[in-house]
PyMOL Python script that loads the backbone (N, CA, C, O; Angstrom):
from pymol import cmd

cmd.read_pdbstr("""\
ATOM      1  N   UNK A   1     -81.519 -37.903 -72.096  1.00  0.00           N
ATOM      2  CA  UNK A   1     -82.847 -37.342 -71.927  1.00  0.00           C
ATOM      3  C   UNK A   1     -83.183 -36.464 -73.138  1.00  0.00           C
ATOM      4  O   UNK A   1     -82.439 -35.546 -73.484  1.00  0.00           O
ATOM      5  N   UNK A   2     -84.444 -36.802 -73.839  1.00  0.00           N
ATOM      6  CA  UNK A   2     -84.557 -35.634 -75.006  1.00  0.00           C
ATOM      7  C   UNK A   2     -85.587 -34.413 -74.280  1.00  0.00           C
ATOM      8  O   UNK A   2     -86.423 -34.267 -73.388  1.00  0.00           O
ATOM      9  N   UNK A   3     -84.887 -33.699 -75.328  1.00  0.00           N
ATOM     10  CA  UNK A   3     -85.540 -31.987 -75.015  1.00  0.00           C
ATOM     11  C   UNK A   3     -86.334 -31.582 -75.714  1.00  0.00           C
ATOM     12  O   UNK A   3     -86.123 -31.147 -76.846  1.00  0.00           O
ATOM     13  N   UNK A   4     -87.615 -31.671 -75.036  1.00  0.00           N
ATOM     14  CA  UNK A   4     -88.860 -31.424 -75.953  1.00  0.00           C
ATOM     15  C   UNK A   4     -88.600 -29.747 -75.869  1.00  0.00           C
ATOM     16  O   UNK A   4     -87.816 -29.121 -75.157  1.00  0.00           O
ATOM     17  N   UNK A   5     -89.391 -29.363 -76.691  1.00  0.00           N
ATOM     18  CA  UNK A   5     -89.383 -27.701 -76.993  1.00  0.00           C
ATOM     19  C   UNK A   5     -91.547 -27.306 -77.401  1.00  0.00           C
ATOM     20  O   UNK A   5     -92.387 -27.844 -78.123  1.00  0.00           O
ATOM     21  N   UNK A   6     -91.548 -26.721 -76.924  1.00  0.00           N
ATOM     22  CA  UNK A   6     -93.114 -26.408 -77.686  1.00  0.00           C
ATOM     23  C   UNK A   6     -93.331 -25.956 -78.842  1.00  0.00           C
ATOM     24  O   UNK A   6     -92.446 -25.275 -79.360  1.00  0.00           O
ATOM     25  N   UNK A   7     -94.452 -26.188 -79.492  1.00  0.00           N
ATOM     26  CA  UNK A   7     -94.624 -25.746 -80.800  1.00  0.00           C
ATOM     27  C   UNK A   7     -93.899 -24.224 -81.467  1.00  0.00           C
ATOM     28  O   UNK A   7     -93.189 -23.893 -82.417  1.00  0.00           O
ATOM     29  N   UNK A   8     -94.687 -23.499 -80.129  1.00  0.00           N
ATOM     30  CA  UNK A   8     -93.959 -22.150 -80.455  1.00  0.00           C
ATOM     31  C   UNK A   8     -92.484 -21.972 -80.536  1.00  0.00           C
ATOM     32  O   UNK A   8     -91.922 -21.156 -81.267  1.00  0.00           O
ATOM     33  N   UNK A   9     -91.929 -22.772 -79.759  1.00  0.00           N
ATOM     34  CA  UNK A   9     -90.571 -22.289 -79.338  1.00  0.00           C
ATOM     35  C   UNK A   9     -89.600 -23.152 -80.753  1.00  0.00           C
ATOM     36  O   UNK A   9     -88.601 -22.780 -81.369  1.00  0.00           O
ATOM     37  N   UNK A  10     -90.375 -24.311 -80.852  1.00  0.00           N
ATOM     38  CA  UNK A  10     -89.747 -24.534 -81.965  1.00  0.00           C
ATOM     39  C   UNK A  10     -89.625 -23.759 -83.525  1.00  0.00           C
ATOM     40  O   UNK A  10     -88.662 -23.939 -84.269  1.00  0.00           O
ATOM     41  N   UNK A  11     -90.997 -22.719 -83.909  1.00  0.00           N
ATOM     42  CA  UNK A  11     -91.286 -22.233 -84.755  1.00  0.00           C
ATOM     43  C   UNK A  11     -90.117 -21.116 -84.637  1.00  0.00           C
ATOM     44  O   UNK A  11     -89.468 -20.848 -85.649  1.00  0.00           O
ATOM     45  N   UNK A  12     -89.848 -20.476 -83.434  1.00  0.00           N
ATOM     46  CA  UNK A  12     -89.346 -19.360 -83.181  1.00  0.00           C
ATOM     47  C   UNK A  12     -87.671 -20.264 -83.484  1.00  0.00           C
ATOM     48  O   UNK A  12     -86.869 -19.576 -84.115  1.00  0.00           O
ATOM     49  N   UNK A  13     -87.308 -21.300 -83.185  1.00  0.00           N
ATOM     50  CA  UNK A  13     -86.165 -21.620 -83.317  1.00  0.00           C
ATOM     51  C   UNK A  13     -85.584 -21.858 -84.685  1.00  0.00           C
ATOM     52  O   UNK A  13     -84.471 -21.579 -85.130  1.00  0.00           O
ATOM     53  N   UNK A  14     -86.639 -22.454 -85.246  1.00  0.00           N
ATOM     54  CA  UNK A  14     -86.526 -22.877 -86.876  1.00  0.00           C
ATOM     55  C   UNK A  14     -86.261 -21.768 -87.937  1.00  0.00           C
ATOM     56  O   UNK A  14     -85.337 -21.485 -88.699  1.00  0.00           O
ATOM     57  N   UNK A  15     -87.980 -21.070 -87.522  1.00  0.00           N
ATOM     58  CA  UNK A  15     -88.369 -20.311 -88.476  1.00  0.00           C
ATOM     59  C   UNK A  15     -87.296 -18.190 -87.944  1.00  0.00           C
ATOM     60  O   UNK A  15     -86.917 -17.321 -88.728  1.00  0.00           O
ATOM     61  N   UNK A  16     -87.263 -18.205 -87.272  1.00  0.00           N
ATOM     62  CA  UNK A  16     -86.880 -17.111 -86.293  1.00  0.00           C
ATOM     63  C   UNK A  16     -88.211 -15.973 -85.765  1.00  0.00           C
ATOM     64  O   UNK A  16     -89.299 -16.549 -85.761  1.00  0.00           O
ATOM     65  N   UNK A  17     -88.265 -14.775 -85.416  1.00  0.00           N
ATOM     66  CA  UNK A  17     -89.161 -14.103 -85.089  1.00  0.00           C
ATOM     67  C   UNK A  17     -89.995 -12.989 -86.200  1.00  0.00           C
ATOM     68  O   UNK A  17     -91.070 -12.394 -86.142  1.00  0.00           O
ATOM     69  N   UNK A  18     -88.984 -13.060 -87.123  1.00  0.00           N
ATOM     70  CA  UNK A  18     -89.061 -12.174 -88.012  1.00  0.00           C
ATOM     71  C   UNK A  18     -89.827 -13.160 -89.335  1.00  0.00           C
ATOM     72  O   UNK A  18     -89.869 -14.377 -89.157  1.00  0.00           O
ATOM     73  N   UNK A  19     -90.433 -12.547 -90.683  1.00  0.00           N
ATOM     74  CA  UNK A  19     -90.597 -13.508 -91.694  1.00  0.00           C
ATOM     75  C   UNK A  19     -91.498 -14.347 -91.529  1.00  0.00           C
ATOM     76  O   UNK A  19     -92.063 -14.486 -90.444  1.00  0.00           O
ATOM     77  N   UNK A  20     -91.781 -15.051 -92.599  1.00  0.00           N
ATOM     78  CA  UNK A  20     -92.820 -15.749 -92.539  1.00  0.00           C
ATOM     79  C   UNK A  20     -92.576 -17.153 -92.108  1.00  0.00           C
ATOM     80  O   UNK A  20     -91.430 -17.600 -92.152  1.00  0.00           O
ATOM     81  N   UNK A  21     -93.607 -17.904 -91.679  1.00  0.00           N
ATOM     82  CA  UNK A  21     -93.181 -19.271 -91.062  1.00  0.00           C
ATOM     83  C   UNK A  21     -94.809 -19.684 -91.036  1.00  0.00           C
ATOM     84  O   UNK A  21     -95.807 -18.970 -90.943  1.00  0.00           O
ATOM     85  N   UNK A  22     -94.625 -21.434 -91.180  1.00  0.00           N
ATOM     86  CA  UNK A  22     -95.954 -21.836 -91.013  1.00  0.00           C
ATOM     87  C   UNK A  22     -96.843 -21.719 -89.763  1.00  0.00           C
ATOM     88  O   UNK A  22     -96.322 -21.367 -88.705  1.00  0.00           O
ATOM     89  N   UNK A  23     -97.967 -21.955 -89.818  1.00  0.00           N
ATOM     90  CA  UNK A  23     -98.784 -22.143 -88.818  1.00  0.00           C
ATOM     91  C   UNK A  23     -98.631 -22.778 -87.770  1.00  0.00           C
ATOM     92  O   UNK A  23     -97.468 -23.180 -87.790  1.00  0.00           O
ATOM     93  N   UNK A  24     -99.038 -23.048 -87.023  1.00  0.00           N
ATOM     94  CA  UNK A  24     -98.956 -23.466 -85.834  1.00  0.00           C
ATOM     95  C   UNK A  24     -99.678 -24.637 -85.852  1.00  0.00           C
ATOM     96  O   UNK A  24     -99.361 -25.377 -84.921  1.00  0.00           O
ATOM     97  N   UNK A  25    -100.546 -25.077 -86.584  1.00  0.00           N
ATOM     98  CA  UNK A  25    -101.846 -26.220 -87.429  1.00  0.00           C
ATOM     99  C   UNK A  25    -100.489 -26.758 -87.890  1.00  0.00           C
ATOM    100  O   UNK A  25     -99.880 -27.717 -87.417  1.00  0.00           O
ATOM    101  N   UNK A  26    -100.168 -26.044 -88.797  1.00  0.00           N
ATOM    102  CA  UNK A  26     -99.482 -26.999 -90.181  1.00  0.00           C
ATOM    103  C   UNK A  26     -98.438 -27.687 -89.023  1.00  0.00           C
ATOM    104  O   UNK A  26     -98.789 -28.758 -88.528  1.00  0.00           O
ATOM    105  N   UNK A  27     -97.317 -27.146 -88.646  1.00  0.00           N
ATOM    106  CA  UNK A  27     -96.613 -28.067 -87.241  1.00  0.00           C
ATOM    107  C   UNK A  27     -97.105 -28.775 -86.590  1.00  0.00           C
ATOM    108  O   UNK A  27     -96.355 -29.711 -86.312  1.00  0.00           O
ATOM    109  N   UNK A  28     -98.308 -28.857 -86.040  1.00  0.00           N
ATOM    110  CA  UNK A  28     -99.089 -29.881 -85.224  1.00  0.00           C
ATOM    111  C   UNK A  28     -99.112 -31.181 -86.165  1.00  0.00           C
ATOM    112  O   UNK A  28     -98.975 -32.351 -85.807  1.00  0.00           O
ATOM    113  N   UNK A  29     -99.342 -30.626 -87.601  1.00  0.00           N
ATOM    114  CA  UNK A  29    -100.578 -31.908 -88.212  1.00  0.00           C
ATOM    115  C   UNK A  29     -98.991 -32.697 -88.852  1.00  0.00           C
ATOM    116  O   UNK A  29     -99.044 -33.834 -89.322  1.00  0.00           O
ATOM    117  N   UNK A  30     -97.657 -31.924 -88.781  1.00  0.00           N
ATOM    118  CA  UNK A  30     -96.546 -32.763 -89.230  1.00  0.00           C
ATOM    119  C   UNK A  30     -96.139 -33.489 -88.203  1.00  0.00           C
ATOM    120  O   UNK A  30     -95.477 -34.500 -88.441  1.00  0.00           O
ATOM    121  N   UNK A  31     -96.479 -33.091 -86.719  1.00  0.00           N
ATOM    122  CA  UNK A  31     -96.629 -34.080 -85.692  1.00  0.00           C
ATOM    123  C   UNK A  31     -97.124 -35.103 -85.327  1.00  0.00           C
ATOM    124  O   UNK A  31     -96.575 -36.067 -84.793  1.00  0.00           O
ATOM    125  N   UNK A  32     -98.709 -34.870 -85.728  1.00  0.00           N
ATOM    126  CA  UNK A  32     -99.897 -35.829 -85.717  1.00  0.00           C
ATOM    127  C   UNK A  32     -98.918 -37.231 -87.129  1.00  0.00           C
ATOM    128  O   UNK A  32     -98.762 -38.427 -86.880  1.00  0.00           O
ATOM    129  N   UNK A  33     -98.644 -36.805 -87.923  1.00  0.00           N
ATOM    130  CA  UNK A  33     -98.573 -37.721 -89.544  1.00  0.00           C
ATOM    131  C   UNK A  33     -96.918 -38.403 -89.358  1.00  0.00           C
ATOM    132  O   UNK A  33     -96.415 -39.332 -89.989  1.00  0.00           O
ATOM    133  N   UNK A  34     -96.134 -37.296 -87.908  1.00  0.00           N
ATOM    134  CA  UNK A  34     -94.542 -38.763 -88.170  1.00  0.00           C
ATOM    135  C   UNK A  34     -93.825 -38.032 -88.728  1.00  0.00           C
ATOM    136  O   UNK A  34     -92.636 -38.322 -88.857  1.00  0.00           O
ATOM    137  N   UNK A  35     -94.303 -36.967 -89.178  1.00  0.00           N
ATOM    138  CA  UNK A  35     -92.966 -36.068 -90.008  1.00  0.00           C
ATOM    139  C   UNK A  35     -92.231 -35.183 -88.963  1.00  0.00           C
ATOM    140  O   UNK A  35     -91.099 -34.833 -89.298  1.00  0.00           O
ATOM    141  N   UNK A  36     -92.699 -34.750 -87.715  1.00  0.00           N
ATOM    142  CA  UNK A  36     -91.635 -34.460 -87.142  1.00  0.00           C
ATOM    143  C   UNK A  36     -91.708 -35.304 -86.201  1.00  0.00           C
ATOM    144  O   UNK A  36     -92.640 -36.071 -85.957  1.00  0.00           O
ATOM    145  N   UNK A  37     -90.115 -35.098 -85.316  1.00  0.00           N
ATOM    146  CA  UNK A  37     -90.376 -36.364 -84.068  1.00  0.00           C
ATOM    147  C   UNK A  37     -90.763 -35.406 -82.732  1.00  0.00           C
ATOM    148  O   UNK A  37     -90.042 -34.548 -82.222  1.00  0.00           O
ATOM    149  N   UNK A  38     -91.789 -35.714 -82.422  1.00  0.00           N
ATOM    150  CA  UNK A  38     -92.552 -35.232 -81.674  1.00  0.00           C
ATOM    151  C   UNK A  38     -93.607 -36.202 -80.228  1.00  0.00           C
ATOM    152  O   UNK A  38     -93.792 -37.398 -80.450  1.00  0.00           O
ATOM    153  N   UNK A  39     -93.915 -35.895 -79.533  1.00  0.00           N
ATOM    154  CA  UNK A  39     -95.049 -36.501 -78.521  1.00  0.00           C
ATOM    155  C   UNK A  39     -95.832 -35.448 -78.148  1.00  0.00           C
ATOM    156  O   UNK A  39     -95.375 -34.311 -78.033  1.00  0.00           O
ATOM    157  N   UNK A  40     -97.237 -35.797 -77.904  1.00  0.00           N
ATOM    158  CA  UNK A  40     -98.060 -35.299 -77.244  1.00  0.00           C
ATOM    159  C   UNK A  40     -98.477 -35.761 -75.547  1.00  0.00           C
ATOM    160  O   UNK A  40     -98.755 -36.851 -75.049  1.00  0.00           O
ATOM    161  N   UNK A  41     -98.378 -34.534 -75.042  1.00  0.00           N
ATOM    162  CA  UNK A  41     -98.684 -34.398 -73.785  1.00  0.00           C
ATOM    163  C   UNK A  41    -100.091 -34.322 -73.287  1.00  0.00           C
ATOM    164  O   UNK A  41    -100.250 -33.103 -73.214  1.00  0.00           O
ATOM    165  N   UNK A  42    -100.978 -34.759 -72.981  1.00  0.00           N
ATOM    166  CA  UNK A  42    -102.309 -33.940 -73.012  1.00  0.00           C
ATOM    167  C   UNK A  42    -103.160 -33.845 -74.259  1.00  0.00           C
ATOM    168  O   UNK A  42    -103.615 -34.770 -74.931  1.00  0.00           O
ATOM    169  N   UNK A  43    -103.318 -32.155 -74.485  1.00  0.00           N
ATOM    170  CA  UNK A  43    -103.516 -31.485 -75.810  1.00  0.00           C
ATOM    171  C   UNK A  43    -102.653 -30.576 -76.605  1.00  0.00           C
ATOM    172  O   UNK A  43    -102.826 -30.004 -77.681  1.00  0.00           O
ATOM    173  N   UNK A  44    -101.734 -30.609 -75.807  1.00  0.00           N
ATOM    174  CA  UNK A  44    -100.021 -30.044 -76.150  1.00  0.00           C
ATOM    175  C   UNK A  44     -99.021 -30.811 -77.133  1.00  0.00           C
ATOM    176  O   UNK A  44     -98.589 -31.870 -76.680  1.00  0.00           O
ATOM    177  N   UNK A  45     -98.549 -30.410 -78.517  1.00  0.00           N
ATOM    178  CA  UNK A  45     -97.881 -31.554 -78.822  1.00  0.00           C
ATOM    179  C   UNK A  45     -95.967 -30.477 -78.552  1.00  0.00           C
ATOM    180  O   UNK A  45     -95.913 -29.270 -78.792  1.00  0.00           O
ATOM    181  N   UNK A  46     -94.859 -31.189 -78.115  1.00  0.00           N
ATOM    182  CA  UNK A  46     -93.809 -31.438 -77.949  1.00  0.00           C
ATOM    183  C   UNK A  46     -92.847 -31.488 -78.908  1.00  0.00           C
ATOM    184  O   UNK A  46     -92.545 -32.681 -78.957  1.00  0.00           O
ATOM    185  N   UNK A  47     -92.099 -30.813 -79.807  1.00  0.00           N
ATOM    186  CA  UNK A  47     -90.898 -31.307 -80.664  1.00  0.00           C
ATOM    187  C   UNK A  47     -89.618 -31.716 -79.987  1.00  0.00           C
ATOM    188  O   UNK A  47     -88.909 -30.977 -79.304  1.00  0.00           O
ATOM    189  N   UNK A  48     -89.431 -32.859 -80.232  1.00  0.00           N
ATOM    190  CA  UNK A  48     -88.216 -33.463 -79.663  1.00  0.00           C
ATOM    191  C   UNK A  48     -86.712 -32.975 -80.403  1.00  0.00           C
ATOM    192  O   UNK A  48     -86.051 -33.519 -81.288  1.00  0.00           O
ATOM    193  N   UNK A  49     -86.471 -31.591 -79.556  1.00  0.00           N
ATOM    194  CA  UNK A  49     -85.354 -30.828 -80.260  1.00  0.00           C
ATOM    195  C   UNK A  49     -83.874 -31.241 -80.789  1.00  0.00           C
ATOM    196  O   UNK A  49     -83.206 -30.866 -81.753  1.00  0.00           O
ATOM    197  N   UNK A  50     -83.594 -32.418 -79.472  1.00  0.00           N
ATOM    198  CA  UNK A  50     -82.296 -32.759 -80.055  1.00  0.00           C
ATOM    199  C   UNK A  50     -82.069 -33.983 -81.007  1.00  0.00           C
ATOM    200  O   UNK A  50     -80.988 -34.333 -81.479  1.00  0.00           O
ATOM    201  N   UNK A  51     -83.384 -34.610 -81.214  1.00  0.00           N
ATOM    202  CA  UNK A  51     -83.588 -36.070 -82.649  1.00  0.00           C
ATOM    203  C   UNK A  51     -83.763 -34.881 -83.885  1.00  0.00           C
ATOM    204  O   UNK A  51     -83.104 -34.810 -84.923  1.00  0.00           O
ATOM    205  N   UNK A  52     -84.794 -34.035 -83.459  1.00  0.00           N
ATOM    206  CA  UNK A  52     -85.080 -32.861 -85.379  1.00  0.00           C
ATOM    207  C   UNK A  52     -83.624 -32.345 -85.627  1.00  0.00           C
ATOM    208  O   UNK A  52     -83.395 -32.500 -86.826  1.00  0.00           O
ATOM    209  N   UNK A  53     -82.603 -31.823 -85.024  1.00  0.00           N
ATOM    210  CA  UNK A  53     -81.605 -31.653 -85.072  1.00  0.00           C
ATOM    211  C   UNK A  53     -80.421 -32.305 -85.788  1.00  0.00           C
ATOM    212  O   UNK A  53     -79.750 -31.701 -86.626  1.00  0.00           O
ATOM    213  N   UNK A  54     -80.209 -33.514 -85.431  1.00  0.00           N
ATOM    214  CA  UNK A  54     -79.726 -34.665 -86.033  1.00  0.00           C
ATOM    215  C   UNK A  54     -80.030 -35.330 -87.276  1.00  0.00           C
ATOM    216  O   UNK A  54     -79.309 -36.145 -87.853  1.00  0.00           O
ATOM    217  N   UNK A  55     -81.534 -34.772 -87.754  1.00  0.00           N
ATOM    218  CA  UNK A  55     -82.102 -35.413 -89.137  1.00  0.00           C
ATOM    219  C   UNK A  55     -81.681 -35.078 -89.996  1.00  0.00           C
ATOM    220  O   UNK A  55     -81.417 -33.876 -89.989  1.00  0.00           O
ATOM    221  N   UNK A  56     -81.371 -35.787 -91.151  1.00  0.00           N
ATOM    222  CA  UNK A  56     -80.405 -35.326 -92.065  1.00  0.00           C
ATOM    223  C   UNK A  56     -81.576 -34.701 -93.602  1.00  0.00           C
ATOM    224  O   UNK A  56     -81.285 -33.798 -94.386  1.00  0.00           O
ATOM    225  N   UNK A  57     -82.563 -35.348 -93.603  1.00  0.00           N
ATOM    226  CA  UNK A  57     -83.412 -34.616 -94.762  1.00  0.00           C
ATOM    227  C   UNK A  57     -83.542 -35.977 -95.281  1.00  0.00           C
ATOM    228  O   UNK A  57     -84.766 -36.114 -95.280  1.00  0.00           O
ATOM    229  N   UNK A  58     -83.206 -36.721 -95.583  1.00  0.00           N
ATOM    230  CA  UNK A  58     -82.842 -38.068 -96.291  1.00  0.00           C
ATOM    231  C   UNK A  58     -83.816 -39.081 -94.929  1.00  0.00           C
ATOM    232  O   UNK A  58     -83.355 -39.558 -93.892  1.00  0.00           O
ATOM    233  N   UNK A  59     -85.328 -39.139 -95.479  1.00  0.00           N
ATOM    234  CA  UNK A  59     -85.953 -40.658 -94.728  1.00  0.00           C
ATOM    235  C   UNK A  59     -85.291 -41.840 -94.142  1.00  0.00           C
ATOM    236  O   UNK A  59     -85.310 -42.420 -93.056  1.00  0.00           O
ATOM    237  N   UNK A  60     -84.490 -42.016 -95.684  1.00  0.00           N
ATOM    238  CA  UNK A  60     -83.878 -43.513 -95.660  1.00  0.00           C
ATOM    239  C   UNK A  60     -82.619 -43.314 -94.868  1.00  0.00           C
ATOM    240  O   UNK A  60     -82.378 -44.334 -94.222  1.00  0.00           O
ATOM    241  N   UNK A  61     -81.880 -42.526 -94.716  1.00  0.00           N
ATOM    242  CA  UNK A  61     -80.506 -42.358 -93.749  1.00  0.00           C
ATOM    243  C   UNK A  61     -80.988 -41.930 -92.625  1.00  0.00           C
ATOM    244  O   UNK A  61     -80.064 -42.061 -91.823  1.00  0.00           O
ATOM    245  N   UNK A  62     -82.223 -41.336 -91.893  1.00  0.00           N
ATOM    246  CA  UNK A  62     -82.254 -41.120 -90.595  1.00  0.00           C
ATOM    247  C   UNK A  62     -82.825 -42.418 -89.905  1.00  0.00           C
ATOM    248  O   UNK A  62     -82.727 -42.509 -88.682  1.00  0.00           O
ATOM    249  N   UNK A  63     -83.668 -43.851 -90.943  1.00  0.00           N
ATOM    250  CA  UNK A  63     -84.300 -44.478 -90.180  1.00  0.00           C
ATOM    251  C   UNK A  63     -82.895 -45.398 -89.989  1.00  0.00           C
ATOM    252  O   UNK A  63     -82.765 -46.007 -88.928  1.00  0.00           O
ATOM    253  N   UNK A  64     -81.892 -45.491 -90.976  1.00  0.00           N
ATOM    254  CA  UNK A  64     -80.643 -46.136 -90.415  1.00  0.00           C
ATOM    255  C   UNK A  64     -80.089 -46.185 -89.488  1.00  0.00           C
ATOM    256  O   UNK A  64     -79.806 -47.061 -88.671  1.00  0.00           O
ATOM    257  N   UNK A  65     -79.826 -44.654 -89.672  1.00  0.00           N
ATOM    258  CA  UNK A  65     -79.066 -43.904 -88.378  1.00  0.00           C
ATOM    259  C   UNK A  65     -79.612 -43.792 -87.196  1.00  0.00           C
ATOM    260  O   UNK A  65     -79.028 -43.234 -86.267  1.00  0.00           O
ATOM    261  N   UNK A  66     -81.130 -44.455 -87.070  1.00  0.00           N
ATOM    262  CA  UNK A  66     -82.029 -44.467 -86.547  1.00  0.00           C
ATOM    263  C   UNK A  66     -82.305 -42.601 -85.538  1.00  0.00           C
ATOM    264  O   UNK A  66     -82.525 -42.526 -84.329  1.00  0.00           O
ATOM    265  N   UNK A  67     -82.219 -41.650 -86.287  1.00  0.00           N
ATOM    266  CA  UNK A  67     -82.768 -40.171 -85.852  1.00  0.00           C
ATOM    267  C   UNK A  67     -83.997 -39.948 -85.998  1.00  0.00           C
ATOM    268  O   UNK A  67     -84.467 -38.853 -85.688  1.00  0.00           O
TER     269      UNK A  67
END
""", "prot")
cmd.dss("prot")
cmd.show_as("cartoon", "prot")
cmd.util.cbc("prot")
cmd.orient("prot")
């Protein structure tokens, strides 16, 4: 089962509470475009915590590895 996380919670996980971190737009619209792995619920979009986890940075080795 994957573990979606919300925008926020992901920002807060990534980025931490402190410091600067992107928008809350800019995360959506890397959702909307495939750059993160994500679903939308509604008008809610979802980061799928335990596939972003697993991504290695490398396009071509996660679509292998299929992450």
């Amino acid at each position: 089962m994957t573990c979606l996380v919300k925008v926020s919670d992901f920002i807060r996980r990534v980025y931490g509470d402190q410091g600067s971190h992107p928008a809350r737009q800019t995360i959506v619209r890397q959702c909307k475009l495939g750059k993160l792995p994500a679903e939308q619920k509604g008008n809610l979009w979802y980061i799928k915590w335990d596939i972003y986890q697993k991504q290695t940075g490398n396009d071509l080795v996660d679509k292998v590895l299929g992450n």
